[in-house]
NUTOR-319765 format. One record per atom (N, C-alpha, C): x, y, z; atom name; residue number from 0. Coordinates in steps of 0.02 Angstrom, whole numbers, plus 32768, in hexadecimal, padded with zeros to 4 digits. Each point is the difference from the previous one (the first is absolute). Layout:
// residues N
+------+------+------+-------+-------+
!    u !    v !    w ! fitor ! vexnu !
+------+------+------+-------+-------+
!    X !    Y !    Z !    CA !   NUM !
...
+------+------+------+-------+-------+
END
This chain:
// residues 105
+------+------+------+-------+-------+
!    u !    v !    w ! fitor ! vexnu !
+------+------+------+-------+-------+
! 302A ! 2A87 ! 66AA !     N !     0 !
! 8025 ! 8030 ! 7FD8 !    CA !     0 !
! 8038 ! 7FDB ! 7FDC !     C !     0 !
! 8000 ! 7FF7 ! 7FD0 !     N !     1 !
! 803C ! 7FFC ! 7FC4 !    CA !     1 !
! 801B ! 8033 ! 7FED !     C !     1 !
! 804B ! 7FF5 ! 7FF2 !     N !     2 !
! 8019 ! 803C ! 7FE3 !    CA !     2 !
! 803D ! 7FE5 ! 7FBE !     C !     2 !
! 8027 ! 800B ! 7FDA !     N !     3 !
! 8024 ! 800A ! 7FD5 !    CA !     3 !
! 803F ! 802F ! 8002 !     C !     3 !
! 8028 ! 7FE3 ! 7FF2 !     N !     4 !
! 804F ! 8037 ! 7FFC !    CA !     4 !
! 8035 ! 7FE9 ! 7FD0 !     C !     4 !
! 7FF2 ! 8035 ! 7FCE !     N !     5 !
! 8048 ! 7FEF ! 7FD7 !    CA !     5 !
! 8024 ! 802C ! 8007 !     C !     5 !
! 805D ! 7FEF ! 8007 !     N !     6 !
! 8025 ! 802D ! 801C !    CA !     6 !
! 8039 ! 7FFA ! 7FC0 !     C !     6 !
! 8027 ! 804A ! 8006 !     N !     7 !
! 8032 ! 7FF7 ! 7FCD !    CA !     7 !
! 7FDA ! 8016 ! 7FBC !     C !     7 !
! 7FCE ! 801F ! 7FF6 !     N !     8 !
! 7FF2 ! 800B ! 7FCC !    CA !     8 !
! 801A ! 8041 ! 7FD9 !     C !     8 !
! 8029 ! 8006 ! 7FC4 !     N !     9 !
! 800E ! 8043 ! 7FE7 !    CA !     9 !
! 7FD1 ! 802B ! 7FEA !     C !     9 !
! 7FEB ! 8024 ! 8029 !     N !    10 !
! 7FCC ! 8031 ! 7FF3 !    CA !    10 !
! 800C ! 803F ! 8027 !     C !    10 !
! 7FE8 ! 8037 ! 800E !     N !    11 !
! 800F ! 8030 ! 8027 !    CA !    11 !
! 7FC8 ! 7FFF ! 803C !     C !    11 !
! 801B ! 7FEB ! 8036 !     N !    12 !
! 7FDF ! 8021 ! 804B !    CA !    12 !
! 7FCF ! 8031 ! 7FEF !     C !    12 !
! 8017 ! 8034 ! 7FF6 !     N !    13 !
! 7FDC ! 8050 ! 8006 !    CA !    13 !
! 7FC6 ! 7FEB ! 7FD6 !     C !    13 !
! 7FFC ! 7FF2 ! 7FC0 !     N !    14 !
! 7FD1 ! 8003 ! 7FE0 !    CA !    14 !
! 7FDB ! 7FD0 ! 7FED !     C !    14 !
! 8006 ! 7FCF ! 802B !     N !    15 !
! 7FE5 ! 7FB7 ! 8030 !    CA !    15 !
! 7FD7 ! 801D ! 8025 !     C !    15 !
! 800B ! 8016 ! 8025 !     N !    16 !
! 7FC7 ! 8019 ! 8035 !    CA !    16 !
! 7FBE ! 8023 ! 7FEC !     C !    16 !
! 800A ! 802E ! 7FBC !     N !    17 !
! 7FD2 ! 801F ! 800A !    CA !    17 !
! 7FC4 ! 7FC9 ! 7FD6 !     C !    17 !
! 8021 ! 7FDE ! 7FD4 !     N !    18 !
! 7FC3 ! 7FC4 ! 7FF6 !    CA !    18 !
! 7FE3 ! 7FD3 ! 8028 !     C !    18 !
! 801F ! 7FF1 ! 8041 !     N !    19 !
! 8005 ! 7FD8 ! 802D !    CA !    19 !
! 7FCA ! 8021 ! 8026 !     C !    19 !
! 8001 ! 8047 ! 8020 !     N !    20 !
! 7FD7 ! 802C ! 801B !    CA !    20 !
! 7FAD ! 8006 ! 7FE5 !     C !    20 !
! 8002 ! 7FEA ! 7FB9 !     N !    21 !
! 7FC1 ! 8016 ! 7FD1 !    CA !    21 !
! 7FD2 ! 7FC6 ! 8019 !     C !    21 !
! 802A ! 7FB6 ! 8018 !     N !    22 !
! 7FE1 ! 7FD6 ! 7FE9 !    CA !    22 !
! 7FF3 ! 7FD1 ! 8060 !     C !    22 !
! 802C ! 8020 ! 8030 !     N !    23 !
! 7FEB ! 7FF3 ! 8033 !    CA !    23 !
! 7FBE ! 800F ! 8019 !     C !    23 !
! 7FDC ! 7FBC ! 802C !     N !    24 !
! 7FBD ! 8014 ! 800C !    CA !    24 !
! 7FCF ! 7FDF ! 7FBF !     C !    24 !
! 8013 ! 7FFD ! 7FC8 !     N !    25 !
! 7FC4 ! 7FFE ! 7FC5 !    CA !    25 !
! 7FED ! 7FBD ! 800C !     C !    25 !
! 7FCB ! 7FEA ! 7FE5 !     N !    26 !
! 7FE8 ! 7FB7 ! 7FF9 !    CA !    26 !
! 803A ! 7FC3 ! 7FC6 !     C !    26 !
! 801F ! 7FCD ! 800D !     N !    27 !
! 803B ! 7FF4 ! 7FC9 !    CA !    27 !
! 7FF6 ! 7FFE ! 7FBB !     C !    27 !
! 7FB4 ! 7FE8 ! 7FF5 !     N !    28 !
! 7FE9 ! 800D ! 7FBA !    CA !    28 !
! 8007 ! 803B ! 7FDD !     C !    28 !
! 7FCC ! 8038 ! 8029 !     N !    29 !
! 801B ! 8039 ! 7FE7 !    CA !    29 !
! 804D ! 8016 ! 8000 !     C !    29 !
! 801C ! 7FFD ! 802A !     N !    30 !
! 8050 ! 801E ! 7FF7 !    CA !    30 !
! 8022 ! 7FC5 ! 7FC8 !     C !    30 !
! 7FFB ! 7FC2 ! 7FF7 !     N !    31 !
! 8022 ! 7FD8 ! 7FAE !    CA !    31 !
! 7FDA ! 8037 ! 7FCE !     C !    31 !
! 7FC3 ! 8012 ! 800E !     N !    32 !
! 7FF3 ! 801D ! 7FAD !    CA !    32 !
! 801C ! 804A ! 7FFF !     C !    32 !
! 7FF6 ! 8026 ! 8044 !     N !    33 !
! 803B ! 8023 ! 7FE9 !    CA !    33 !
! 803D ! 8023 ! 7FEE !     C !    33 !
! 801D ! 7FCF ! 8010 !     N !    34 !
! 8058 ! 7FF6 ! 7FE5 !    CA !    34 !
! 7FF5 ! 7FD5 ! 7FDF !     C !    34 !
! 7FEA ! 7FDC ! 7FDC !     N !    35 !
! 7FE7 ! 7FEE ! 7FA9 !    CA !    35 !
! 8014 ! 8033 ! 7FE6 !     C !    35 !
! 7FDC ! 8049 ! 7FFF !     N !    36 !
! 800F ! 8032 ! 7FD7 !    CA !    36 !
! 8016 ! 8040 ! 8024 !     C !    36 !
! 8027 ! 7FE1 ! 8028 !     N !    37 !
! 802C ! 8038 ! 8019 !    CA !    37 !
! 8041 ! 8009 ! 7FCF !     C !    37 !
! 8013 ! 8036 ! 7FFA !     N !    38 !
! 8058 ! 7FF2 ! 7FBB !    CA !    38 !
! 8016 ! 8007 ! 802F !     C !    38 !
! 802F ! 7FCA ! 8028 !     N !    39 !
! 8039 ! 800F ! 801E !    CA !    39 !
! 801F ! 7FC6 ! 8004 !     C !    39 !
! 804B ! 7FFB ! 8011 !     N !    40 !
! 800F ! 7FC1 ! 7FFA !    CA !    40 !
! 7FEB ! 7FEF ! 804F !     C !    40 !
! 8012 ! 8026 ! 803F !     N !    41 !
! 7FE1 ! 7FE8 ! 8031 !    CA !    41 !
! 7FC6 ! 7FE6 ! 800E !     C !    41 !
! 7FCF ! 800D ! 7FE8 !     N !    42 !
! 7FB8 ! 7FE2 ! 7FF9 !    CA !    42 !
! 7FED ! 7FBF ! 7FE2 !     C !    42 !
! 803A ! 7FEA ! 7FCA !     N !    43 !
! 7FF6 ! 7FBB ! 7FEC !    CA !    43 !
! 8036 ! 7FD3 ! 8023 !     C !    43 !
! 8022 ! 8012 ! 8036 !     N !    44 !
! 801B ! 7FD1 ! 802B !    CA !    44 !
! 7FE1 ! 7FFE ! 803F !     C !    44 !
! 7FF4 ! 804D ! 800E !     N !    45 !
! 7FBE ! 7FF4 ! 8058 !    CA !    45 !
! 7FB2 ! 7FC3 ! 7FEF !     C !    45 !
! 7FE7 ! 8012 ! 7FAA !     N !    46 !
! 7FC2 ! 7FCC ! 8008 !    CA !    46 !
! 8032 ! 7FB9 ! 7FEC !     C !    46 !
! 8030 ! 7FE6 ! 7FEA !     N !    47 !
! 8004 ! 7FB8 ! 801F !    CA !    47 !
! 8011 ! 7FE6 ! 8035 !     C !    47 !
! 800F ! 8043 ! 802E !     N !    48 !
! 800C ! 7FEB ! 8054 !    CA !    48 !
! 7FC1 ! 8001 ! 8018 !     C !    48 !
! 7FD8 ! 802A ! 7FF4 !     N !    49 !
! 7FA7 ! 8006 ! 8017 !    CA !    49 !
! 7FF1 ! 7FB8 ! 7FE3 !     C !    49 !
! 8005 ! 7FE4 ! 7FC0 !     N !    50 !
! 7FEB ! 7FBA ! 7FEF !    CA !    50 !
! 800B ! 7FD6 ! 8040 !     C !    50 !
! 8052 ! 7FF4 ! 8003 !     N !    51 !
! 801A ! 7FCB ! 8037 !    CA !    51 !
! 7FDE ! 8006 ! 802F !     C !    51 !
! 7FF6 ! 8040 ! 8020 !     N !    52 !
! 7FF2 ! 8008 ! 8057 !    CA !    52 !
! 7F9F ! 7FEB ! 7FF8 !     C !    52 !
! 7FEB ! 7FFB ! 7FBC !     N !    53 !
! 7FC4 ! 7FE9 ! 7FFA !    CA !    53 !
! 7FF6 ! 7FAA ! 8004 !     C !    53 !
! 802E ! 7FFC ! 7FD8 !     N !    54 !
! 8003 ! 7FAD ! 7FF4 !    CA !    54 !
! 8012 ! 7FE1 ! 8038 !     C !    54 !
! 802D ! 8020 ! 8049 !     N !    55 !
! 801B ! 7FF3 ! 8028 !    CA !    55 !
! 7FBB ! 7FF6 ! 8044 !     C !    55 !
! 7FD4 ! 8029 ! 7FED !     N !    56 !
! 7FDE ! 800E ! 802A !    CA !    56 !
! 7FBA ! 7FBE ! 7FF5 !     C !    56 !
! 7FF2 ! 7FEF ! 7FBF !     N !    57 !
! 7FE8 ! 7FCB ! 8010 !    CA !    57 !
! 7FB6 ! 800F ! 7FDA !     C !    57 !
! 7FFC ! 803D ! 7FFE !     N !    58 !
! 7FB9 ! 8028 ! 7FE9 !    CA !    58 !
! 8003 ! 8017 ! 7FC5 !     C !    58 !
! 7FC1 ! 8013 ! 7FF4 !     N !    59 !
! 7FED ! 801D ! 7FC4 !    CA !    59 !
! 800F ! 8042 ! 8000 !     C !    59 !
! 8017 ! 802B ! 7FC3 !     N !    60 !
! 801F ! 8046 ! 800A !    CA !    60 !
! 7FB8 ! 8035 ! 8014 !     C !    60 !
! 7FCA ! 7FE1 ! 7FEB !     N !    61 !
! 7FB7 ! 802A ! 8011 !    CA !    61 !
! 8010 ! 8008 ! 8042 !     C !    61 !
! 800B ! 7FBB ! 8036 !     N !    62 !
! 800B ! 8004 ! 8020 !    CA !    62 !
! 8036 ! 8021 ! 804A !     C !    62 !
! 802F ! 8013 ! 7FE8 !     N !    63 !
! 8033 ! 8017 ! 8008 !    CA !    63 !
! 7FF3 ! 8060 ! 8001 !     C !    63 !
! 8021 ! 8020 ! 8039 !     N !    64 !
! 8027 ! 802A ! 8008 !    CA !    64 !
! 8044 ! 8016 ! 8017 !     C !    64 !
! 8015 ! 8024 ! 7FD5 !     N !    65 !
! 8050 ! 8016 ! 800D !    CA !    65 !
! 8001 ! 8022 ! 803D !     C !    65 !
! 801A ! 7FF3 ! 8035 !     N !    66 !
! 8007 ! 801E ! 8034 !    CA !    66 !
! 803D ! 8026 ! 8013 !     C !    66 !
! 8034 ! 7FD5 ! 7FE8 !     N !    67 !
! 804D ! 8033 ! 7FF0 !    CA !    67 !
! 802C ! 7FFE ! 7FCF !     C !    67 !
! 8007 ! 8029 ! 7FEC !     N !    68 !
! 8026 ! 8001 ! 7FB8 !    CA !    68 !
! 804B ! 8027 ! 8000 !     C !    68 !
! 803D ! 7FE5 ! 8013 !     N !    69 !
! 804D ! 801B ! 8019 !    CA !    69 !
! 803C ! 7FF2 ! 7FD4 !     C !    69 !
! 8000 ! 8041 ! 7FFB !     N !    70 !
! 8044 ! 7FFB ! 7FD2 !    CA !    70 !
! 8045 ! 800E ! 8025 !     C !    70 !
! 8022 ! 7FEE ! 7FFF !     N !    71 !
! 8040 ! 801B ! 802C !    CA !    71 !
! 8038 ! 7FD4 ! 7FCA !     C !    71 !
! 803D ! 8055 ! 8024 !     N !    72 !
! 8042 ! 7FF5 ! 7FCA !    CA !    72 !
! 8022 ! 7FAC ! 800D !     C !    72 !
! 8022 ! 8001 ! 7FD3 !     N !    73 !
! 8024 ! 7FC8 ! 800E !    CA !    73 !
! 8043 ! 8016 ! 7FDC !     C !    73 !
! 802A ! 7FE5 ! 7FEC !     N !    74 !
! 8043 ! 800A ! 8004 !    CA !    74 !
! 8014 ! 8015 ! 7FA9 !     C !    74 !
! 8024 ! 8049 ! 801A !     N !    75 !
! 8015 ! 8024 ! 7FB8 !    CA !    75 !
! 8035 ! 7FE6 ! 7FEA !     C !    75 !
! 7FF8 ! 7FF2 ! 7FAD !     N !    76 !
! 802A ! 7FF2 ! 7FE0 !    CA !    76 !
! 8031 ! 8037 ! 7FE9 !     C !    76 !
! 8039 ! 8008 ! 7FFD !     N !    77 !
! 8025 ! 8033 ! 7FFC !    CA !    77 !
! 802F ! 8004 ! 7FAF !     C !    77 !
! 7FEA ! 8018 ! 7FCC !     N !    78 !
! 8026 ! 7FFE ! 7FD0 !    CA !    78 !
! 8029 ! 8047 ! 7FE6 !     C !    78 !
! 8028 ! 7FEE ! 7FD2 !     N !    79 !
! 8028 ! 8054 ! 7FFA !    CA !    79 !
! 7FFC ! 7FFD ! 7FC3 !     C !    79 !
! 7FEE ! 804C ! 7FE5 !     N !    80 !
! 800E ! 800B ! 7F98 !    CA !    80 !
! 803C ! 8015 ! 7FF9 !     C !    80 !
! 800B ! 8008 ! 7FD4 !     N !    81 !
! 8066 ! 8019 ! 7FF6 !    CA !    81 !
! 7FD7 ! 804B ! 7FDD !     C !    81 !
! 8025 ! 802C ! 8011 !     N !    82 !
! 7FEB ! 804A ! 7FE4 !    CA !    82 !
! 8031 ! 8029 ! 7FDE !     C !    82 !
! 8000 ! 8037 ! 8011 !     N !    83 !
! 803D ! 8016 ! 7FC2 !    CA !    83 !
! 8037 ! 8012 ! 8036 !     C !    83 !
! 8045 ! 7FFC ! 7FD5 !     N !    84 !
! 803F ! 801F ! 8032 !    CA !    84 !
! 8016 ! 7FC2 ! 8026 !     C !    84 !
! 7FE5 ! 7FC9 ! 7FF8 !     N !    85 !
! 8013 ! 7FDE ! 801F !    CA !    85 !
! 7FDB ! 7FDF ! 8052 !     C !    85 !
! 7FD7 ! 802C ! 8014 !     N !    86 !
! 7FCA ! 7FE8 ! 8039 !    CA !    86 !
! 7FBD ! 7FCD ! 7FE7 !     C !    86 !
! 7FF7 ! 7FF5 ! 8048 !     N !    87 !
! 7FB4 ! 7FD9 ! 7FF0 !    CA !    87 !
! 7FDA ! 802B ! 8040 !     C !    87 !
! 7FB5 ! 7FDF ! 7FEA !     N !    88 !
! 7FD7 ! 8014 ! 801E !    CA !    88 !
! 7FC5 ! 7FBF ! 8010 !     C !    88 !
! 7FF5 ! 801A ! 8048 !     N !    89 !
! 7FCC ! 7FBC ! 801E !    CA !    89 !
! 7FB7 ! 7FFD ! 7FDA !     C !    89 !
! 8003 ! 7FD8 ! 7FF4 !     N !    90 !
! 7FB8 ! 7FD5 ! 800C !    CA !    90 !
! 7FD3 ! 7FD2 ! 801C !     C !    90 !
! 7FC6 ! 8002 ! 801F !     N !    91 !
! 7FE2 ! 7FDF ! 8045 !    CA !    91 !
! 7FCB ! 7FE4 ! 7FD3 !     C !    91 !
! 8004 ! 7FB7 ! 8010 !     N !    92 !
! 7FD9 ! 7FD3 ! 7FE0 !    CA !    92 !
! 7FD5 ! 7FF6 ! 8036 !     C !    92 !
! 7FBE ! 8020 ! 802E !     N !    93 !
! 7FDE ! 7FE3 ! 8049 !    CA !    93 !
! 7FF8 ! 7FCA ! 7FD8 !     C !    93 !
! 7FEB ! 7FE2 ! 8050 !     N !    94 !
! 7FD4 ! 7FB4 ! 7FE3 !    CA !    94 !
! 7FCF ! 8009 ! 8058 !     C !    94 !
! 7FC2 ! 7FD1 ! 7FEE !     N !    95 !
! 7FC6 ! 7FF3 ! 802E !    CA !    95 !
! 7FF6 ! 7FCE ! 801F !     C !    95 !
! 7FF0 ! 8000 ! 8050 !     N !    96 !
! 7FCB ! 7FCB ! 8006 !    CA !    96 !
! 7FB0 ! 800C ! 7FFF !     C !    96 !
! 7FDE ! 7FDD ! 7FE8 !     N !    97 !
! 7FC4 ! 800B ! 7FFD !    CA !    97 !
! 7FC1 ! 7FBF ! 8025 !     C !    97 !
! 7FE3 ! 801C ! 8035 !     N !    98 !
! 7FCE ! 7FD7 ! 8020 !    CA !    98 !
! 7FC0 ! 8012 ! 800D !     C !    98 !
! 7FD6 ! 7FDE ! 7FEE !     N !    99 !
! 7FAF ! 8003 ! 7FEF !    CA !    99 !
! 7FE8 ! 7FC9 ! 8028 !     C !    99 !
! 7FCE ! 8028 ! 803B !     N !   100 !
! 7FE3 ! 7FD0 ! 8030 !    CA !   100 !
! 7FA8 ! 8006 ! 7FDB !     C !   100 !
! 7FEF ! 7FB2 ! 7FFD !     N !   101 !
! 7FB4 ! 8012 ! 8008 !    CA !   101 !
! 7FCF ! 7FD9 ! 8024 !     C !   101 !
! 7FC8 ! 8011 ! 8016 !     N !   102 !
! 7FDA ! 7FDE ! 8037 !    CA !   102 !
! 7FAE ! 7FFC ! 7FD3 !     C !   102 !
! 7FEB ! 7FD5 ! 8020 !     N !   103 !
! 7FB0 ! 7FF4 ! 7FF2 !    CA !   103 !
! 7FCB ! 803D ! 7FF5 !     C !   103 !
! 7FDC ! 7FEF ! 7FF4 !     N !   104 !
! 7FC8 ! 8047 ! 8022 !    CA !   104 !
! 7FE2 ! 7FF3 ! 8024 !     C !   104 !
+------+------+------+-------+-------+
END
């Protein structure tokens, strides 16, 4: 089993997962082609972690299944807008770690 983890990435957790979810389990070939044409920005940073944890593993992506696919928070960036009257208001920049295990068939 090889796996892959890039951490610190600005993307959103929440809506990390649910591409992450689509593509756990699939064969790695099939899951690169589809987040190829997935529109999301999460989908074109989970398939170059699916690349690594491929390249890592030593095999061919035919070869290859995704066995776990994990997104978890990593540390919010905290910014403020200036608003009217004189207040501000928060803004939460999440950011991700993201890890993709894959094994033989």
């Amino acid at each position: 089993m090889a796996r892959a983890i890039l951490r610190f990435v600005r993307v959103s957790p929440t809506k990390s997962r649910l591409i992450a979810r689509e593509i756990q389990g699939m064969n790695a070939e099939e899951a690169l082609a589809a987040l190829e044409f997935t529109p999301n920005k999460a989908a074109k940073i989970i398939s170059k972690v699916v690349a690594s944890a491929v390249a890592n593993s030593g095999l061919d992506a035919e070869d290859c299944v995704i066995s776990s696919c994990r997104v978890d928070n990593g540390p919010v960036l905290k910014r403020f807008r200036p608003r009217a009257r004189g207040m501000a208001s928060g803004i939460r920049k999440p950011t991700a770690h993201i890890l993709v295990e894959v094994e033989g068939k």
